[in-house]
C-alpha positions as CSV (number, residue, x, y, z in Angstrom):
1,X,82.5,-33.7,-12.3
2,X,84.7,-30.8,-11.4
3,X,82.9,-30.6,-7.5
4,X,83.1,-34.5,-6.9
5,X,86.9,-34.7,-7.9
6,X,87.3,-31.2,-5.8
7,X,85.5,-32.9,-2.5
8,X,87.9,-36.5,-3.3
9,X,90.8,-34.3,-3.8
10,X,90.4,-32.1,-0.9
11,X,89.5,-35.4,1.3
12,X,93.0,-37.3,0.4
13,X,94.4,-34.0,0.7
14,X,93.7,-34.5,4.3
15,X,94.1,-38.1,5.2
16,X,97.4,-38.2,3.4
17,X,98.1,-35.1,5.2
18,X,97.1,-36.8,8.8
19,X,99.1,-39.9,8.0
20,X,102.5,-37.9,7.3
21,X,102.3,-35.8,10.5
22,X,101.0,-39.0,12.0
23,X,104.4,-40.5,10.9
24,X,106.7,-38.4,13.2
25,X,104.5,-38.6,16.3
26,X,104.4,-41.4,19.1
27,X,101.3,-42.8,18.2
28,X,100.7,-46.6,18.0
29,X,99.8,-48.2,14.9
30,X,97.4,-50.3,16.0
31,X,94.9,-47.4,16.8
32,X,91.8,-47.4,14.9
33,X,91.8,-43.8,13.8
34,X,95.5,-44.8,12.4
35,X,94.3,-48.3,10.9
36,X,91.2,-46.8,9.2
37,X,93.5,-44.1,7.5
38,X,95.8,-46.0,6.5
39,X,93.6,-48.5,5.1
40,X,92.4,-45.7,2.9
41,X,95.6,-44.5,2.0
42,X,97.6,-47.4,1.5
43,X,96.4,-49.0,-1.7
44,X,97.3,-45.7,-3.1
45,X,100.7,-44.9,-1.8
46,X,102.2,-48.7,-2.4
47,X,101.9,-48.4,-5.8
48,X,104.3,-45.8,-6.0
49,X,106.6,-46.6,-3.0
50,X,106.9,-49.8,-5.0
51,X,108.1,-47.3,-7.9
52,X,110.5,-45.2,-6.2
53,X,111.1,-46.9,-3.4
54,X,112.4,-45.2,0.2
55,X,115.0,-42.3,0.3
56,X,117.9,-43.0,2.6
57,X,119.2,-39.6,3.7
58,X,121.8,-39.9,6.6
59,X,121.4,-43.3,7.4
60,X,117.5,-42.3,7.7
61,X,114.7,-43.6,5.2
62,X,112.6,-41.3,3.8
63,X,108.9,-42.1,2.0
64,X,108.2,-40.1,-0.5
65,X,105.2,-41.8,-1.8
66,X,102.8,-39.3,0.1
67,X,104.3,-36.5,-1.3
68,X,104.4,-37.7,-5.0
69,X,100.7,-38.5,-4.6
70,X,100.1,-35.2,-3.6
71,X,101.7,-33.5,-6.4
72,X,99.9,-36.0,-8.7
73,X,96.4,-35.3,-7.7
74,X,97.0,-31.8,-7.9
75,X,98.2,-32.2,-11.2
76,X,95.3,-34.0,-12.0
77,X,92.9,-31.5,-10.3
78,X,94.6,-28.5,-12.7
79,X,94.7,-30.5,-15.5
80,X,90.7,-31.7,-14.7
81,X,89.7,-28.0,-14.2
82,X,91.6,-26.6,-17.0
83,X,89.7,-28.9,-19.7
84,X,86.6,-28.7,-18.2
């Protein structure tokens, strides 16, 4: 249990990882290494965008959805490795 979480962990870990540095370059969207990780990403990260919406810092938005899911799943991951 503890190696299959570890492997999903350390893959989002990456992709989410990828699509934030992705976010600050000039890379178009419709690119199919973009499209396929967002498509990965995406159904995780609306749910809480949706929750706390975007961060407007300087008349600048700010997503913080990738960054709460990042602190989640290693939340989880201690939590998961503590019990078990």
């Amino acid at each position: 249990m503890q190696q299959i979480f570890s492997l999903v962990h350390t893959i989002l870990y990456w992709l989410l990882l990828f699509r934030i540095i992705v976010s600050f370059m000039p890379v178009s969207p419709n690119s199919a290494p973009v499209q396929f990780i967002y498509s990965l990403t995406e159904p995780l990260l609306a749910p809480i965008r949706n929750a706390f919406g975007l961060i407007t810092v300087g008349g600048m938005s700010l997503d913080i959805a990738p960054l709460v899911l990042l602190l989640m799943l290693d939340i989880i991951r201690r939590l998961l490795f503590y019990i078990l």
